[in-house]
C-alpha positions as CSV (number, residue, x, y, z in Angstrom):
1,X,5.3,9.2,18.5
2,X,7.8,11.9,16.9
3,X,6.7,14.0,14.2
4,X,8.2,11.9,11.2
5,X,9.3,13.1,7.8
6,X,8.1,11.6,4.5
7,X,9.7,8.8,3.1
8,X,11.0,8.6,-0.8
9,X,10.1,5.4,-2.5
10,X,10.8,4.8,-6.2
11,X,9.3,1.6,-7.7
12,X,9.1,-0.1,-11.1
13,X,6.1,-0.1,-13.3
14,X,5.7,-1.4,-16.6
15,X,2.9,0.5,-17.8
16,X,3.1,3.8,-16.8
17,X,-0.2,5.0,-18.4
18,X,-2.4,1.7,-15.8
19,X,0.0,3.2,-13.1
20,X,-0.9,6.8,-13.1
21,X,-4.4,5.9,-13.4
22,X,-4.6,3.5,-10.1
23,X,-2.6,6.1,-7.9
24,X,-4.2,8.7,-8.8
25,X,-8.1,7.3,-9.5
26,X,-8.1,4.2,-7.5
27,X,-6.1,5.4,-4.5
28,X,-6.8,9.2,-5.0
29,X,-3.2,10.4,-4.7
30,X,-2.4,13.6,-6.3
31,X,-0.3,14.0,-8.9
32,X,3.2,16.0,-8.9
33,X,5.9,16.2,-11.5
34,X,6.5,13.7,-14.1
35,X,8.0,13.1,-17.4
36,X,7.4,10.2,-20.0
37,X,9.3,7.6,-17.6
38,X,8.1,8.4,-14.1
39,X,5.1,10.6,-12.5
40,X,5.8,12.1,-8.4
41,X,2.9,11.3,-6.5
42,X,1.4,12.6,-2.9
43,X,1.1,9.2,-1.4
44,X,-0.4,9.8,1.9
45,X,1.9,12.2,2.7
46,X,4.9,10.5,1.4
47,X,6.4,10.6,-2.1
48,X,6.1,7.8,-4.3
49,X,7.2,8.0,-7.6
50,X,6.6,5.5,-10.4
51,X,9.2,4.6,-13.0
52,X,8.6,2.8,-16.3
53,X,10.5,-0.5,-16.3
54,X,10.3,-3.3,-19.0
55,X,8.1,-6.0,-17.7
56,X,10.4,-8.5,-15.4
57,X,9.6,-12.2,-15.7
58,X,11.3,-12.5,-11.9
59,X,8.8,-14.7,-10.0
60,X,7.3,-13.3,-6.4
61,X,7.7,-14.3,-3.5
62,X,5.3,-14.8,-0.3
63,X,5.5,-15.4,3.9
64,X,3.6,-17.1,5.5
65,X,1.7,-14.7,7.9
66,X,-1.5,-15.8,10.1
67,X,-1.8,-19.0,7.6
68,X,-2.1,-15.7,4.4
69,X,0.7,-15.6,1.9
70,X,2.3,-12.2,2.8
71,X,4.0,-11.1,-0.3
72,X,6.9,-9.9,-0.4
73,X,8.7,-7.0,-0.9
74,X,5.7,-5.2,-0.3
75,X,5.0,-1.8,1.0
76,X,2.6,1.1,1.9
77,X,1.0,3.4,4.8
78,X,0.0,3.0,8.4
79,X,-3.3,5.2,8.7
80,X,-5.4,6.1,11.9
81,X,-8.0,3.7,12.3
82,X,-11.2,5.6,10.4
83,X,-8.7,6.0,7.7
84,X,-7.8,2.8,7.2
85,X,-11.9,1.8,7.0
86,X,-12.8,4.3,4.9
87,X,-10.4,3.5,2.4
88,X,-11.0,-0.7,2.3
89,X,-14.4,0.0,1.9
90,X,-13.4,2.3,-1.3
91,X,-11.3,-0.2,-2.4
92,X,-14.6,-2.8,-1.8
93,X,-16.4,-0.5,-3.6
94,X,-14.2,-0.4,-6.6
95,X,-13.6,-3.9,-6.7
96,X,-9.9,-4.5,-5.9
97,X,-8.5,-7.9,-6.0
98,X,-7.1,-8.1,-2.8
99,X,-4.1,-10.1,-2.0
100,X,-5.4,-10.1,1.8
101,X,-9.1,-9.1,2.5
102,X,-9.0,-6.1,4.9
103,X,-9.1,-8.2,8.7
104,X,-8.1,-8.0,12.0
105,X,-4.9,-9.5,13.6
106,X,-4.1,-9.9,17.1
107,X,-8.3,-8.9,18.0
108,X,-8.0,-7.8,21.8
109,X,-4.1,-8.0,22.5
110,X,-1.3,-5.7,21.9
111,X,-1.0,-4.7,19.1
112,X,-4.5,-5.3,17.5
113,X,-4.4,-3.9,14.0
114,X,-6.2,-4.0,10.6
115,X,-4.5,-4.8,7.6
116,X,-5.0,-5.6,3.7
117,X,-3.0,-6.2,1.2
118,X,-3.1,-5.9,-2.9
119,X,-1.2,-5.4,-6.0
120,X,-1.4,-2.3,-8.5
121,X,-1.3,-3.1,-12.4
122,X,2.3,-3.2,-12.3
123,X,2.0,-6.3,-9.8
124,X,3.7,-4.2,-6.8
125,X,2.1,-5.5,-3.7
126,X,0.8,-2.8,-1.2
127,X,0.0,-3.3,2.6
128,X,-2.0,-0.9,3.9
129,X,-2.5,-1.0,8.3
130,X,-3.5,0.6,11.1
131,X,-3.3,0.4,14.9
132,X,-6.3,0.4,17.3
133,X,-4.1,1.8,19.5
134,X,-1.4,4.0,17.3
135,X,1.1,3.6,20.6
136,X,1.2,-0.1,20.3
137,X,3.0,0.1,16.3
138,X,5.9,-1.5,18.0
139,X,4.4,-3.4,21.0
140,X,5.8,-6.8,21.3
Protein backbone atom coordinates (compact mmCIF):
# COMPACT_ATOMS: atom_id res chain seq x y z
CA UNK A 1 0.00 0.00 0.00
CA UNK A 2 1.26 3.74 -0.86
CA UNK A 3 1.92 6.09 1.80
CA UNK A 4 -1.44 8.09 1.67
CA UNK A 5 -2.17 11.66 2.70
CA UNK A 6 -4.93 12.73 5.06
CA UNK A 7 -8.25 13.22 3.90
CA UNK A 8 -10.43 16.62 4.82
CA UNK A 9 -13.93 15.93 5.84
CA UNK A 10 -16.30 18.62 7.06
CA UNK A 11 -19.63 17.44 8.54
CA UNK A 12 -22.73 18.94 10.13
CA UNK A 13 -23.47 19.01 13.81
CA UNK A 14 -26.16 20.52 15.51
CA UNK A 15 -24.72 20.90 18.86
CA UNK A 16 -21.41 21.72 18.73
CA UNK A 17 -20.74 21.71 22.54
CA UNK A 18 -22.08 17.22 22.51
CA UNK A 19 -19.80 17.21 19.41
CA UNK A 20 -16.56 18.41 20.77
CA UNK A 21 -17.09 16.42 23.74
CA UNK A 22 -17.55 12.81 21.81
CA UNK A 23 -14.48 13.48 19.50
CA UNK A 24 -12.49 14.51 21.68
CA UNK A 25 -13.57 12.33 25.09
CA UNK A 26 -15.32 9.49 23.62
CA UNK A 27 -13.08 8.86 20.58
CA UNK A 28 -9.89 10.67 22.10
CA UNK A 29 -9.18 12.85 19.04
CA UNK A 30 -7.23 15.86 19.75
CA UNK A 31 -8.32 19.06 19.29
CA UNK A 32 -6.97 21.78 16.75
CA UNK A 33 -8.44 25.18 15.78
CA UNK A 34 -11.89 26.22 16.18
CA UNK A 35 -14.17 29.08 16.47
CA UNK A 36 -17.87 29.29 17.80
CA UNK A 37 -19.17 27.37 14.51
CA UNK A 38 -16.67 24.54 13.89
CA UNK A 39 -13.69 22.87 15.98
CA UNK A 40 -10.48 21.00 13.57
CA UNK A 41 -9.94 17.72 14.91
CA UNK A 42 -6.89 14.97 14.61
CA UNK A 43 -9.12 12.16 13.61
CA UNK A 44 -6.84 9.28 13.31
CA UNK A 45 -4.58 11.03 11.28
CA UNK A 46 -7.00 12.73 9.12
CA UNK A 47 -8.78 16.08 9.63
CA UNK A 48 -12.31 16.23 10.54
CA UNK A 49 -13.82 19.23 11.29
CA UNK A 50 -17.27 19.79 12.87
CA UNK A 51 -19.60 22.63 11.76
CA UNK A 52 -22.63 23.83 13.70
CA UNK A 53 -25.70 23.26 11.42
CA UNK A 54 -29.48 23.80 12.55
CA UNK A 55 -30.94 20.44 13.22
CA UNK A 56 -32.27 18.88 9.74
CA UNK A 57 -35.57 16.93 9.94
CA UNK A 58 -34.20 14.98 6.54
CA UNK A 59 -34.88 11.28 7.39
CA UNK A 60 -31.73 8.52 7.03
CA UNK A 61 -31.29 6.24 5.08
CA UNK A 62 -29.88 2.47 5.37
CA UNK A 63 -28.41 -0.76 2.98
CA UNK A 64 -28.92 -3.67 3.56
CA UNK A 65 -25.44 -5.29 4.31
CA UNK A 66 -24.99 -9.02 5.79
CA UNK A 67 -28.99 -8.90 6.73
CA UNK A 68 -27.62 -5.23 9.13
CA UNK A 69 -29.03 -1.90 8.07
CA UNK A 70 -25.86 -0.14 6.88
CA UNK A 71 -26.59 3.49 7.09
CA UNK A 72 -25.83 5.63 4.89
CA UNK A 73 -23.82 8.28 4.17
CA UNK A 74 -21.60 7.14 6.66
CA UNK A 75 -17.93 7.44 7.20
CA UNK A 76 -14.73 6.82 9.28
CA UNK A 77 -11.16 4.94 9.56
CA UNK A 78 -9.69 1.70 8.50
CA UNK A 79 -7.17 0.75 11.56
CA UNK A 80 -4.70 -2.23 11.89
CA UNK A 81 -6.24 -4.94 13.50
CA UNK A 82 -5.16 -4.35 17.43
CA UNK A 83 -6.36 -0.94 16.71
CA UNK A 84 -9.53 -1.58 15.68
CA UNK A 85 -9.99 -4.08 19.11
CA UNK A 86 -8.73 -1.80 21.31
CA UNK A 87 -10.91 0.82 20.38
CA UNK A 88 -14.61 -1.35 20.30
CA UNK A 89 -13.76 -2.52 23.48
CA UNK A 90 -13.39 1.41 24.64
CA UNK A 91 -16.34 2.11 22.97
CA UNK A 92 -17.94 -1.24 25.10
CA UNK A 93 -16.60 0.22 27.84
CA UNK A 94 -18.27 3.52 27.49
CA UNK A 95 -21.39 2.23 26.45
CA UNK A 96 -21.91 3.38 22.81
CA UNK A 97 -25.12 2.59 21.14
CA UNK A 98 -23.90 0.87 18.30
CA UNK A 99 -25.61 0.96 15.01
CA UNK A 100 -23.63 -2.44 14.18
CA UNK A 101 -21.99 -4.37 17.14
CA UNK A 102 -18.30 -4.69 16.41
CA UNK A 103 -18.23 -8.49 14.15
CA UNK A 104 -16.57 -10.26 11.71
CA UNK A 105 -17.45 -10.36 7.97
CA UNK A 106 -16.23 -12.67 5.38
CA UNK A 107 -14.47 -15.05 8.69
CA UNK A 108 -11.71 -17.12 6.71
CA UNK A 109 -11.96 -15.68 3.07
CA UNK A 110 -10.61 -12.69 1.38
CA UNK A 111 -11.09 -10.07 2.68
CA UNK A 112 -11.96 -11.00 6.31
CA UNK A 113 -12.49 -7.86 8.21
CA UNK A 114 -14.00 -6.38 11.49
CA UNK A 115 -16.29 -3.64 11.41
CA UNK A 116 -18.79 -1.48 13.64
CA UNK A 117 -20.75 1.07 13.16
CA UNK A 118 -22.44 4.03 15.32
CA UNK A 119 -23.80 7.51 15.39
CA UNK A 120 -22.25 10.64 17.27
CA UNK A 121 -24.82 13.11 19.03
CA UNK A 122 -25.23 14.91 15.92
CA UNK A 123 -26.68 11.53 14.42
CA UNK A 124 -23.64 11.17 11.79
CA UNK A 125 -23.08 7.54 11.44
CA UNK A 126 -19.40 6.25 11.70
CA UNK A 127 -17.91 2.95 10.44
CA UNK A 128 -15.02 2.07 11.85
CA UNK A 129 -12.91 -1.43 10.04
CA UNK A 130 -10.02 -3.19 9.71
CA UNK A 131 -8.43 -5.85 7.60
CA UNK A 132 -6.98 -9.19 8.99
CA UNK A 133 -4.88 -8.98 6.21
CA UNK A 134 -4.38 -4.96 5.39
CA UNK A 135 -3.43 -6.22 1.59
CA UNK A 136 -6.80 -7.70 0.99
CA UNK A 137 -8.69 -3.78 1.51
CA UNK A 138 -9.60 -4.19 -2.09
CA UNK A 139 -9.60 -8.05 -2.61
CA UNK A 140 -12.61 -9.07 -4.58
Amino acid sequence: MSNLTPFHLAIPVDNLSKCRNFYKQILGCKEGRSSDHWVDFDFFGHQLVIHFKEKSEEKSHANLVDGKDVPIPHFGVVLEWGKFQELSKMLLSKKIKFIIEPYIRFEGLAGEQATMFFKDPSGNALEFKSFKDFNQIFEK
